[in-house]
N, CA, C and O atoms as a DFTB+ gen file, in Angstrom:
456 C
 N C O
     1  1     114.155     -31.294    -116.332
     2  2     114.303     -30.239    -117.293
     3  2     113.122     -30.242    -118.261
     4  3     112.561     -29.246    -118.717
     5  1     112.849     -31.476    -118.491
     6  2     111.201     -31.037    -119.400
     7  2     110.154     -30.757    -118.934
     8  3     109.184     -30.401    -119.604
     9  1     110.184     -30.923    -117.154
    10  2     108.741     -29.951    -116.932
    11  2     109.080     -28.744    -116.622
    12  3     108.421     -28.198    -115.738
    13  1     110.187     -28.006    -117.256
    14  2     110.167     -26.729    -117.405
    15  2     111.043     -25.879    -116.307
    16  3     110.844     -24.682    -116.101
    17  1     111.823     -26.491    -115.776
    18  2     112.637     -25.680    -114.602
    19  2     113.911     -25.874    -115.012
    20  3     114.378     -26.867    -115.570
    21  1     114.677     -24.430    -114.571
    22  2     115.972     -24.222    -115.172
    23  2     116.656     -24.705    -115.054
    24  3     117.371     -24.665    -116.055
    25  1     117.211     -25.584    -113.952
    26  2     117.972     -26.375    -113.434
    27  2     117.634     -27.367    -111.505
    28  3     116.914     -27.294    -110.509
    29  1     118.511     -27.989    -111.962
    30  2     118.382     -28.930    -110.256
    31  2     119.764     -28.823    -109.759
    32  3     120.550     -28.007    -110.240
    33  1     120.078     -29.631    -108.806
    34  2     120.592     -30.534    -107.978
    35  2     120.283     -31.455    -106.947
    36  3     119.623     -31.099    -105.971
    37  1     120.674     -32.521    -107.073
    38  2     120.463     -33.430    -106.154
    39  2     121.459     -33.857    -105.616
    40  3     122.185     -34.305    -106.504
    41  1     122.151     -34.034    -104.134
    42  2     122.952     -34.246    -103.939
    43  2     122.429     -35.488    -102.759
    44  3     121.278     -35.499    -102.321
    45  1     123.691     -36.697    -102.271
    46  2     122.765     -38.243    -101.697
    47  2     124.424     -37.766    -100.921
    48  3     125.445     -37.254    -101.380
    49  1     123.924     -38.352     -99.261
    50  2     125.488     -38.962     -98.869
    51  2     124.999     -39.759     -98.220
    52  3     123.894     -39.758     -97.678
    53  1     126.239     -40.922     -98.234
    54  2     125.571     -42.197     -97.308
    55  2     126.891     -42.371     -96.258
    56  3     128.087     -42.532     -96.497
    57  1     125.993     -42.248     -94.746
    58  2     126.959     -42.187     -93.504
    59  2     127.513     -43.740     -92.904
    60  3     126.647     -44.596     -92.720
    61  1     128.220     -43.906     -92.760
    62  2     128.601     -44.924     -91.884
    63  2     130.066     -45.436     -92.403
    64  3     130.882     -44.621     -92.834
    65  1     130.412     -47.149     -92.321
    66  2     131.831     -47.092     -92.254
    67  2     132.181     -46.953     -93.699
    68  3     133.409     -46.995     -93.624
    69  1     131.904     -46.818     -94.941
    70  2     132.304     -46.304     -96.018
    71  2     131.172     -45.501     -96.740
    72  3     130.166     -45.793     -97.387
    73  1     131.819     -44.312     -96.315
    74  2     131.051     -42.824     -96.590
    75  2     130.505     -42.536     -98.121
    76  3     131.577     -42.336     -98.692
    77  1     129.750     -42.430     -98.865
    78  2     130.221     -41.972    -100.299
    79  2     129.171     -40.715    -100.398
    80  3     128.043     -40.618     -99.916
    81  1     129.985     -39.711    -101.251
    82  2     128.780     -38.402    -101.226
    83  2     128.648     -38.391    -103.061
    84  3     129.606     -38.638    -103.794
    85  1     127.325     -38.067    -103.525
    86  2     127.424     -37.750    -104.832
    87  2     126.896     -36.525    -105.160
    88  3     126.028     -36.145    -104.375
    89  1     127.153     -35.779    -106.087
    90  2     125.974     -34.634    -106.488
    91  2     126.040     -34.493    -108.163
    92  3     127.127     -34.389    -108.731
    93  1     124.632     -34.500    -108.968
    94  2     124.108     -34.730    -109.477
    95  2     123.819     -32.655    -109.891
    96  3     123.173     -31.911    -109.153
    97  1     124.533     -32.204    -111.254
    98  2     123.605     -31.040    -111.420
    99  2     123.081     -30.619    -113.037
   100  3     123.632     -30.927    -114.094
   101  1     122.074     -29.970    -112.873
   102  2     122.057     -29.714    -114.381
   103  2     121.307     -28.550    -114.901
   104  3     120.160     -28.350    -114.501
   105  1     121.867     -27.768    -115.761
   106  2     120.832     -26.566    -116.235
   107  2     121.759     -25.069    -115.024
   108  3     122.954     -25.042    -114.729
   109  1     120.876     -24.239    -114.678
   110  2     121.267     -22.858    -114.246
   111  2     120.515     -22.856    -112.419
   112  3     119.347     -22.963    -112.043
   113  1     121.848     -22.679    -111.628
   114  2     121.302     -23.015    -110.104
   115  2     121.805     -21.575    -109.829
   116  3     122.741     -21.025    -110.411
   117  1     120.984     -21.022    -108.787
   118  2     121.902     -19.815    -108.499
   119  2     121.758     -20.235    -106.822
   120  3     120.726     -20.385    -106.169
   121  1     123.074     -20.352    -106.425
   122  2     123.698     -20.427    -104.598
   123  2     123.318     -19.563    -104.138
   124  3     122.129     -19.872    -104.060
   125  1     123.412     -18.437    -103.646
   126  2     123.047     -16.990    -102.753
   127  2     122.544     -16.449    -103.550
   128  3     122.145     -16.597    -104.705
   129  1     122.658     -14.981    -101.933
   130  2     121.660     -13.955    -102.650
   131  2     120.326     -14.176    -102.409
   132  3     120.033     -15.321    -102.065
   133  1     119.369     -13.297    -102.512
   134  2     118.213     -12.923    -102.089
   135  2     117.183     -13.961    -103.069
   136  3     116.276     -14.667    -102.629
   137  1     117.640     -13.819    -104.622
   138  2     116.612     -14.627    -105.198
   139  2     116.278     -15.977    -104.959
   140  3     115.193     -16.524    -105.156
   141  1     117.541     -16.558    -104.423
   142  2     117.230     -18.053    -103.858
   143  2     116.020     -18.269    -103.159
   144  3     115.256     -19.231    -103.233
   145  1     115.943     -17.186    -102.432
   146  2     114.554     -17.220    -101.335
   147  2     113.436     -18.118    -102.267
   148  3     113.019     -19.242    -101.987
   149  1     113.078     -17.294    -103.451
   150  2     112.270     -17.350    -104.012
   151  2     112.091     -18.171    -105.329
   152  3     110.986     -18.640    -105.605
   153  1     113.261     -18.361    -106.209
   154  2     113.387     -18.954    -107.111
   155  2     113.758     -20.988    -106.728
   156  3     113.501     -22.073    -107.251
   157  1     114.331     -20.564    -105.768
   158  2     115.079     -22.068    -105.416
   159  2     113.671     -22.734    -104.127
   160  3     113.185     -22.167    -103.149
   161  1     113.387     -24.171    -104.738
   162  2     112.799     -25.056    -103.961
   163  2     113.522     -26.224    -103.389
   164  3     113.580     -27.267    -104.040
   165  1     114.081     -26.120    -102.209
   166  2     114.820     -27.598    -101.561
   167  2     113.959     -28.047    -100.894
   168  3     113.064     -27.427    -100.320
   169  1     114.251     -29.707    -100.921
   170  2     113.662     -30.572    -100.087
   171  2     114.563     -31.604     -99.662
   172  3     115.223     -32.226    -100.495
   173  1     114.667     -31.902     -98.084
   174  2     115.728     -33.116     -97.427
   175  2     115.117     -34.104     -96.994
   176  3     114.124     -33.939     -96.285
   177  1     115.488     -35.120     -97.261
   178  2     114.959     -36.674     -96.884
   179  2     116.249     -37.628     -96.466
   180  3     117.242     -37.791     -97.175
   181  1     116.030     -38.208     -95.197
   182  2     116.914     -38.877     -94.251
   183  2     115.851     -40.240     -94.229
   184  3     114.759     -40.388     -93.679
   185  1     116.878     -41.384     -95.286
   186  2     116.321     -42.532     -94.872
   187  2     117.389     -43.953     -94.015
   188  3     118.559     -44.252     -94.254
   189  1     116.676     -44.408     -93.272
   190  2     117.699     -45.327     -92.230
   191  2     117.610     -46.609     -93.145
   192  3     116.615     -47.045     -93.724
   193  1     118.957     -47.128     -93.132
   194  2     119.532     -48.367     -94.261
   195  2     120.209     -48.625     -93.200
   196  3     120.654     -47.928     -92.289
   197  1     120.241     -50.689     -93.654
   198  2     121.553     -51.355     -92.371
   199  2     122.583     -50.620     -92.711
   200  3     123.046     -50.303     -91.615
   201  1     123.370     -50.051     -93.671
   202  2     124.582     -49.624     -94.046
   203  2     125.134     -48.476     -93.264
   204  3     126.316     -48.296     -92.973
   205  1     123.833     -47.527     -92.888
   206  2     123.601     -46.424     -92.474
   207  2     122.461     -45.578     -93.079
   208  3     121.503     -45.831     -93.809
   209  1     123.073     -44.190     -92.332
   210  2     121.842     -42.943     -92.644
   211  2     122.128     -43.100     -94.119
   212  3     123.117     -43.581     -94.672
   213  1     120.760     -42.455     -94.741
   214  2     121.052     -41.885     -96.579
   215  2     120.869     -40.650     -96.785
   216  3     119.692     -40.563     -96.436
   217  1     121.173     -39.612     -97.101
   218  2     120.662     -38.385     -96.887
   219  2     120.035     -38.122     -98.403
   220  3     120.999     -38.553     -99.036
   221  1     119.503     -37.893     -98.974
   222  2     118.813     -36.891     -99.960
   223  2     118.389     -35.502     -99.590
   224  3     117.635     -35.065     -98.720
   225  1     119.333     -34.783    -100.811
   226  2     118.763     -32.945    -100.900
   227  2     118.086     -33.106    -102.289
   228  3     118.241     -33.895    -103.221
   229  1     117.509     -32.354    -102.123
   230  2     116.699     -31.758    -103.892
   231  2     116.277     -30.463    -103.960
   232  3     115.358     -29.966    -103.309
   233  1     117.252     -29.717    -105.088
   234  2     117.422     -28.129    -105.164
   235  2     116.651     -28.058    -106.830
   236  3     117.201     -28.520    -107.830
   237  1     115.247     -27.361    -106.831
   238  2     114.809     -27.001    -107.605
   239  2     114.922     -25.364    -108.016
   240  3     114.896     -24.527    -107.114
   241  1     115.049     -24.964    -109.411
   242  2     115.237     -23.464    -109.585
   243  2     114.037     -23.225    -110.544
   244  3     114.087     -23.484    -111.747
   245  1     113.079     -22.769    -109.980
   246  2     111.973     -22.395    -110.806
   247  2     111.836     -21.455    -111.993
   248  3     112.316     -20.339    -111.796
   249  1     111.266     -21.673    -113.219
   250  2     111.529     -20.300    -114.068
   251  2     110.772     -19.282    -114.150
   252  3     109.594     -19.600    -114.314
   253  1     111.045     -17.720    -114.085
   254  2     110.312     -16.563    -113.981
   255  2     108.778     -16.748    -114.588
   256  3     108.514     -17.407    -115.593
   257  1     107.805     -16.014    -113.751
   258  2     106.463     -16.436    -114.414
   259  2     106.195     -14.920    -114.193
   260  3     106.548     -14.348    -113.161
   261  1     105.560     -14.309    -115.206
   262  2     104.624     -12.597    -114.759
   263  2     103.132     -13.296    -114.186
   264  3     102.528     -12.521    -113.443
   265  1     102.483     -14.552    -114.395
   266  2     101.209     -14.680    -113.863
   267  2     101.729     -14.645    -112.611
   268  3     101.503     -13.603    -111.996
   269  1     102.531     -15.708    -111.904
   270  2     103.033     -16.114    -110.848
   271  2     102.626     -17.341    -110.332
   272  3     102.756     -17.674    -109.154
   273  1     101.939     -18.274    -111.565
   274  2     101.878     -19.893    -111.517
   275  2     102.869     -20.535    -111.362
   276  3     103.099     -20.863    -110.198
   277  1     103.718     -20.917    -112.289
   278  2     104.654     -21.893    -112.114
   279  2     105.907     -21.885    -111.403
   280  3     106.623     -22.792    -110.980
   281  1     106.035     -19.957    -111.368
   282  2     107.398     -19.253    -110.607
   283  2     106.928     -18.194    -110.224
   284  3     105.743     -17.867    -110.288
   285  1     108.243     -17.275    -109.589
   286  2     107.695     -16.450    -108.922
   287  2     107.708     -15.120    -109.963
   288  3     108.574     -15.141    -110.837
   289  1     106.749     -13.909    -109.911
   290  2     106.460     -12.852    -110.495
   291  2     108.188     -12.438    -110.692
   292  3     108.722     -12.688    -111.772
   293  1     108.724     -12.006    -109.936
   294  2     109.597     -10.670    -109.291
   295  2     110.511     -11.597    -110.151
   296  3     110.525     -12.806    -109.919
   297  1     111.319     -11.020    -111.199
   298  2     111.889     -11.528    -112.443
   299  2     113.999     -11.056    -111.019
   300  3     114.145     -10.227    -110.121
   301  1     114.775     -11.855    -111.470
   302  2     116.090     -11.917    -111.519
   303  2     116.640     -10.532    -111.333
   304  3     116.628      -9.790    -112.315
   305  1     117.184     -10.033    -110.040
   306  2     117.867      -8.654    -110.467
   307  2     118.872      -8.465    -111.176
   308  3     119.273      -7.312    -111.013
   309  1     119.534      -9.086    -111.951
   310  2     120.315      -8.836    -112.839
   311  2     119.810      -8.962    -114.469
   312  3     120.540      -8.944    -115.460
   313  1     118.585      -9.071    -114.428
   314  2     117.877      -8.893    -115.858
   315  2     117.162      -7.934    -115.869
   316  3     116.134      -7.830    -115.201
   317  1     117.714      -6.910    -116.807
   318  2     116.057      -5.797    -116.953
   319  2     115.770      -5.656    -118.525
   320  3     116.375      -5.811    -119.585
   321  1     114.514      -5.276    -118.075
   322  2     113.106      -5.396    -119.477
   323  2     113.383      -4.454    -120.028
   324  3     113.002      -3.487    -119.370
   325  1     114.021      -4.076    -121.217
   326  2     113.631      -2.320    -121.756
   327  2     112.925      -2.324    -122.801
   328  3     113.063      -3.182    -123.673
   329  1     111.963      -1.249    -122.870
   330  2     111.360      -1.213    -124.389
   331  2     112.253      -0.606    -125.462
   332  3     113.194       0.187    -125.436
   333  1     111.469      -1.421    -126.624
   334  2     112.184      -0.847    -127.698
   335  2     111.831       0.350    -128.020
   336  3     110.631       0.620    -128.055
   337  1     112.897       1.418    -128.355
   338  2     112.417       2.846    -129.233
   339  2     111.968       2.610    -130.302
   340  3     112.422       1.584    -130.807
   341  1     110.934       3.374    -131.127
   342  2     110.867       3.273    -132.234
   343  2     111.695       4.414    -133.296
   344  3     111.876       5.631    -133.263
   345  1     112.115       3.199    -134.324
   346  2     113.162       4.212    -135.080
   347  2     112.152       5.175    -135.833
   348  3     111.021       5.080    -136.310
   349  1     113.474       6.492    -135.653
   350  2     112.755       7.480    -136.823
   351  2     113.656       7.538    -138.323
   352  3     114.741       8.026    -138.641
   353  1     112.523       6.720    -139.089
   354  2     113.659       7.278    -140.510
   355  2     114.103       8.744    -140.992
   356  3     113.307       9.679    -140.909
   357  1     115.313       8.902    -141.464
   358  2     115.007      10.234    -142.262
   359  2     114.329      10.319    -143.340
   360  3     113.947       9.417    -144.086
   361  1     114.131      11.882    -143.434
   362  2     112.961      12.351    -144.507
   363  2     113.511      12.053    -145.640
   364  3     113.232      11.311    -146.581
   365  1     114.294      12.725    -145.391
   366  2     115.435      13.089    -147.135
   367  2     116.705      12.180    -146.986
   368  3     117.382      11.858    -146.010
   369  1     116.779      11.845    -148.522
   370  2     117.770      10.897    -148.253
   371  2     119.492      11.899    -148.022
   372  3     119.689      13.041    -148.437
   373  1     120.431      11.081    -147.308
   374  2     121.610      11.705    -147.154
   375  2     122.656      10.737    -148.198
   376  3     122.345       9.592    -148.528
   377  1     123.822      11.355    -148.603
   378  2     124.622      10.957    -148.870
   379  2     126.040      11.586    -148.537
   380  3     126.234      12.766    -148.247
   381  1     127.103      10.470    -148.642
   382  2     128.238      11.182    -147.637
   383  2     129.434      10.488    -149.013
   384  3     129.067       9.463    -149.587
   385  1     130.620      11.055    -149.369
   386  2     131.382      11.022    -150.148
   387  2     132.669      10.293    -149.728
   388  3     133.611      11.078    -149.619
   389  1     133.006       8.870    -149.434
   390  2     134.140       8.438    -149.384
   391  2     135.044       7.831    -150.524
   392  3     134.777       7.875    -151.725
   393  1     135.934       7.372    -150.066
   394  2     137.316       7.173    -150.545
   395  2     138.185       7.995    -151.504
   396  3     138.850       7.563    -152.445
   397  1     138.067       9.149    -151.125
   398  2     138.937      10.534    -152.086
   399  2     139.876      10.733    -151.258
   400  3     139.669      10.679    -150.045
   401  1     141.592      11.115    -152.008
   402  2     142.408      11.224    -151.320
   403  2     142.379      12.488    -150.286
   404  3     142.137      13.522    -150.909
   405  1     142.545      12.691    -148.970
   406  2     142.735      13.473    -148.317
   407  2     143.438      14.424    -149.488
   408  3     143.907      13.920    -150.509
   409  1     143.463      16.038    -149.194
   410  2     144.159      17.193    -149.208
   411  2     145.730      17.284    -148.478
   412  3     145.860      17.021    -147.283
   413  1     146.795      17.650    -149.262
   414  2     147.973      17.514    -148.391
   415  2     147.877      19.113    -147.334
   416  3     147.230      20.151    -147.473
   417  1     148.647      18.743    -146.524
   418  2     148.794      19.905    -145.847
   419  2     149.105      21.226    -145.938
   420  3     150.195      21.059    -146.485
   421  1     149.041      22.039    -145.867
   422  2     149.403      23.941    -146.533
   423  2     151.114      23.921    -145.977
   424  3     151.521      23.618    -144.855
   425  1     151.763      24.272    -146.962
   426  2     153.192      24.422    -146.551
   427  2     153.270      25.522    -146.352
   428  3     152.956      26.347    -147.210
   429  1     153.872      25.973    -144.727
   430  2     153.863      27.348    -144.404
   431  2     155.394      28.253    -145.452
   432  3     156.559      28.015    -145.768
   433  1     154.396      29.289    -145.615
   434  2     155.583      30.212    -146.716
   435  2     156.459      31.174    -145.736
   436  3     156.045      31.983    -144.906
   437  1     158.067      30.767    -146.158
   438  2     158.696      31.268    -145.198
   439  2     158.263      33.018    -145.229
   440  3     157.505      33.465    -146.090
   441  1     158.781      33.736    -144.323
   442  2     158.327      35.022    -144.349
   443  2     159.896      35.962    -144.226
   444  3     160.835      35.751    -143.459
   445  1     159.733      37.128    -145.373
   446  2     161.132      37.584    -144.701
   447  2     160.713      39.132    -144.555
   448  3     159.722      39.775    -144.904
   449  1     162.136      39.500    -143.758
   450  2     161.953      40.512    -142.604
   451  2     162.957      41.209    -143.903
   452  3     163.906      40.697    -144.497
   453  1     162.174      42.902    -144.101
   454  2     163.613      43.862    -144.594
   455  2     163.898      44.481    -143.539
   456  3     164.857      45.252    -143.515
């Protein structure tokens, strides 16, 4: 995490007559999906021990770069860039009149028929 990548995993299993699997994660991994292609770096290493096989994975998630040094250009499809508008003040100042009691309602006047 301090040379700058969003997250890992490392996951170890060791094969033979007592199995043990561990996994190890930390920071922001994303599983599927297209950006993995590009954002995610794995690497597998199989080393032979009397005990048995050892397996090592190592899942690196690189962070967005616009140069395209350290990561890849093509930013997360679920993040987008918007510019800011710039506000327009008004000219003239406004003012608006609250907390006066409402007006009661018009009581309709009965009407008579000669």
């Amino acid at each position: 995490m301090e040379s700058g990548v969003k997250g890992y995993k490392v996951s170890e299993k060791l094969r033979g007559h007592r199995a043990k699997s561990m996994e190890f994660v930390d920071g922001l991994m994303i599983p599927s999906r297209d950006p993995v292609n590009y954002y995610v770096d794995t690497v597998g290493y199989h080393v032979l021990l009397p005990q048995g096989v050892l397996s090592l994975k190592v899942k690196i998630m690189l962070p967005w770069d616009l140069s395209g040094k350290t990561g890849p250009k093509k930013p997360l499809p679920h993040v987008s860039f918007v510019e800011s508008k710039d506000e327009i003040l008004p000219t003239t100042p406004m003012a608006e009149q609250k907390g006066g009691k409402p007006e009661p309602p018009a009581i309709p006047q009965p009407v008579t028929t000669a």
